[in-house]
C-alpha positions in Angstrom: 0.0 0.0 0.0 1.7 3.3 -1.5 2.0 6.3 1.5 0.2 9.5 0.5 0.7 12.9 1.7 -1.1 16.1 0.8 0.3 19.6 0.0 -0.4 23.2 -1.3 1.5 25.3 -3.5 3.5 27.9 -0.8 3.7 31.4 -2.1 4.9 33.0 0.6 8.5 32.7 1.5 11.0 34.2 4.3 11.3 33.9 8.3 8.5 35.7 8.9 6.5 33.5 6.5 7.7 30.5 7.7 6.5 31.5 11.1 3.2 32.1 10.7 2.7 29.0 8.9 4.3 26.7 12.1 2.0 29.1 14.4 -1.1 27.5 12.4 0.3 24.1 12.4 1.3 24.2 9.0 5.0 22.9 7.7 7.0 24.7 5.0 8.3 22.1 2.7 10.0 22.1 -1.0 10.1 19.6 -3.5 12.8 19.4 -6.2 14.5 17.1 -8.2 13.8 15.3 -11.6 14.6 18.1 -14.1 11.9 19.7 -12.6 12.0 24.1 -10.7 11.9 23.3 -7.2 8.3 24.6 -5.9 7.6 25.4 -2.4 4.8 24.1 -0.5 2.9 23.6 2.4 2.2 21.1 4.5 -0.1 20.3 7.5 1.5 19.2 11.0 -0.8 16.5 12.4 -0.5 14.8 9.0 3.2 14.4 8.6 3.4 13.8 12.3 1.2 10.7 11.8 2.8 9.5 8.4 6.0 9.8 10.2 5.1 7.2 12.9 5.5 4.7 10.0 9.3 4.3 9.9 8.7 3.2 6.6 8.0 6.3 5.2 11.2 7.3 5.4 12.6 4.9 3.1 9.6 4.6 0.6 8.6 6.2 -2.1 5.4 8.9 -1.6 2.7 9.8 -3.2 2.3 13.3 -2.6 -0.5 15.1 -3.8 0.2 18.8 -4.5 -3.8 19.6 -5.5 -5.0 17.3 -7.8 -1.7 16.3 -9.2 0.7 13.3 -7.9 4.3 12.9 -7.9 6.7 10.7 -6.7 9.3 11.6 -4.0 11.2 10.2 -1.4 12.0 12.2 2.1 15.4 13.9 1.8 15.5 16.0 4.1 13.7 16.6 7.5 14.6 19.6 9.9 13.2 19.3 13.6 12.5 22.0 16.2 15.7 21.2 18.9 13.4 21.4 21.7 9.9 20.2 20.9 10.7 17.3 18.0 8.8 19.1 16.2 9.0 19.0 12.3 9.9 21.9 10.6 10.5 21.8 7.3 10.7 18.8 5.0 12.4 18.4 1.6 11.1 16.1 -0.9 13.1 14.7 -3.8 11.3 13.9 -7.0 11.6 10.5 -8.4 12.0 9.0 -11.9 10.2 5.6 -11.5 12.1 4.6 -14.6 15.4 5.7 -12.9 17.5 3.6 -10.5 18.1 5.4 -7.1 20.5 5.1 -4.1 19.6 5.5 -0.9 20.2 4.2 2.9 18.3 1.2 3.5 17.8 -0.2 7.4 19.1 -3.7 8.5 16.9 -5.5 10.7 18.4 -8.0 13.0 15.5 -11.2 13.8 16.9 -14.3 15.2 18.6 -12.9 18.3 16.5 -14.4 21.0 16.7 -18.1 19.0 20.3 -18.2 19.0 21.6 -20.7 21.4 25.2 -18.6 21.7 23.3 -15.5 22.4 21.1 -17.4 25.5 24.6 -18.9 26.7 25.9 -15.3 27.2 27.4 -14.4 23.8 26.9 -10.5 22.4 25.7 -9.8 19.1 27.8 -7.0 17.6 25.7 -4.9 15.1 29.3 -3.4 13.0 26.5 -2.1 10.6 23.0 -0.7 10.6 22.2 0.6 7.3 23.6 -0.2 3.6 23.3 1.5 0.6 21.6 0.2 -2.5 20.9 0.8 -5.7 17.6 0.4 -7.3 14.6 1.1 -9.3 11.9 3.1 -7.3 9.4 -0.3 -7.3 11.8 -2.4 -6.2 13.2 -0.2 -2.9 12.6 -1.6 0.2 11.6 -0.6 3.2 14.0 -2.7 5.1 16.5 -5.6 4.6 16.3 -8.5 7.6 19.3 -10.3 8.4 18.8 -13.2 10.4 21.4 -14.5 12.9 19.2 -17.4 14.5 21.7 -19.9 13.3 24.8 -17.9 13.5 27.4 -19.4 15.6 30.2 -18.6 18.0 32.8 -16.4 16.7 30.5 -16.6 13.3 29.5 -13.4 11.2 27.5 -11.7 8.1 29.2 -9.9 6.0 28.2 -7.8 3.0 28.2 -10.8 0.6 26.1 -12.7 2.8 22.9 -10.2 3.1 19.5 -11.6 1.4 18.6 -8.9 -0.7 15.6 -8.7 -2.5 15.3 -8.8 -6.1 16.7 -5.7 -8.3 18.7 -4.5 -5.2 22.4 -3.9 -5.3 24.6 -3.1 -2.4 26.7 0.3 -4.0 29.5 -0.4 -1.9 30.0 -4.1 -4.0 30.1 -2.1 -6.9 33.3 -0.9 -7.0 35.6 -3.8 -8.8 37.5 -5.0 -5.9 34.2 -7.0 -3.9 36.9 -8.8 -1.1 38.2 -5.2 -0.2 34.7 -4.0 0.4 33.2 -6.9 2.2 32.8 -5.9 5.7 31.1 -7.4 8.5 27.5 -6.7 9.2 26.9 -8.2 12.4 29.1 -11.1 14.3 28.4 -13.3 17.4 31.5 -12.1 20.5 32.3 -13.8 23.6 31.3 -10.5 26.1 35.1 -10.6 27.0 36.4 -9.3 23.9 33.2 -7.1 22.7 35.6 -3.7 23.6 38.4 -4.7 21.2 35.8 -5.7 18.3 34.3 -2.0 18.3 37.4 -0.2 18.4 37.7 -2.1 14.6 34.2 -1.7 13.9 34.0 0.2 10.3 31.5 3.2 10.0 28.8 2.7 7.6 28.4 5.2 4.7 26.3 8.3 4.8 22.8 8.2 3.6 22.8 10.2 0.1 19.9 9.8 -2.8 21.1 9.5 -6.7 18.2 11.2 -8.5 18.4 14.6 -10.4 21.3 16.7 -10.5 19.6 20.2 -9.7 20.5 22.1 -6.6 18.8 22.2 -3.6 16.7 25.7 -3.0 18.6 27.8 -0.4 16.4 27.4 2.6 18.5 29.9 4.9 16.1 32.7 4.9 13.3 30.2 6.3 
């Protein structure tokens, strides 16, 4: 089931703008992307803070309804009040559903309460938490599971070993050399040495999309 949010076309634009529209529980928002003149619009509160309780709208694709028309995005950006959690501006990318993207993607970890290591006292050492992948718009999912219930002392998941789901490609096996980029995903540590393991622990790879080449609108003066 595809997520849908609605929008208005924002004329007004500046601080004091901005304002008034977060005083009547509206959120200032811009789309761009695609080829396309980045257009400002408007948003209302309650409804992206109830389609942001789904954690998988931030890794789908979005219908969002500007009027009557409907295009295709995915969540770029998203800008928070430090004090409230309150959203304050999103930025939507537009989306060619005939053009691959690349995006973060979340790992789930199941099997961890099934694995007989884990219930004799063994720690399960998350190295990674998101991948990047490349894919068509249809085929992006929401999350990737990696299941560990069978995963044995000293064992681990690298890279190589992830399910994924048909049309996705992990970007960082991409590159020619697939050994050198193979890193762990999650192993299974004796508690003992779980301080050493994360002081090697690799950094996964900040989230960035692949769409359209057109610059983001300055959003300093809102």
């Amino acid at each position: 089931m595809s997520l849908t949010i609605n929008a208005t076309v924002r004329e007004d634009q500046g601080k004091g703008a901005s304002r008034r529209l977060r005083h009547a529980e509206k959120v200032p928002a811009i789309i761009y992307g695609a080829g396309k003149a980045p257009t400002n619009i408007t948003l209302g509160l309650h409804e992206v803070t109830h389609l942001l309780e789904d954690e998988t709208s931030y890794t789908s694709v979005l219908d969002l309804m500007v009027g009557k028309k409907k295009e295709a995005v995915i969540i770029k950006d998203l800008q928070r009040h430090p004090a409230k959690n309150i959203v304050t501006h999103v930025d939507f990318l537009r989306i060619n559903l005939k053009q691959a993207l690349v995006t973060n993607i979340p790992l789930h970890f199941i099997g961890g309460d099934e694995n007989e290591s884990v219930r004799l006292g063994a720690i399960v050492n998350q190295f990674v938490t998101t991948v990047e992948v490349s894919c068509l718009p249809a085929d992006l999912p929401t999350s990737i599971d990696v299941d560990i219930t069978n995963l044995e002392m000293g064992g681990h998941v690298s890279l190589t070993g992830l399910d994924l789901p048909k049309g996705v490609t992990l970007t960082a096996l991409t590159h020619g050399d697939i050994e050198a980029h193979d890193q762990s995903v999650v192993a299974i540590q004796e508690a003992k040495i779980m301080a050493k393991v994360e002081d090697d622990a690799p950094v996964a790879p900040e989230t960035e999309v692949a769409g359209d080449d057109a610059a983001e609108e300055d959003k300093g003066d809102e």
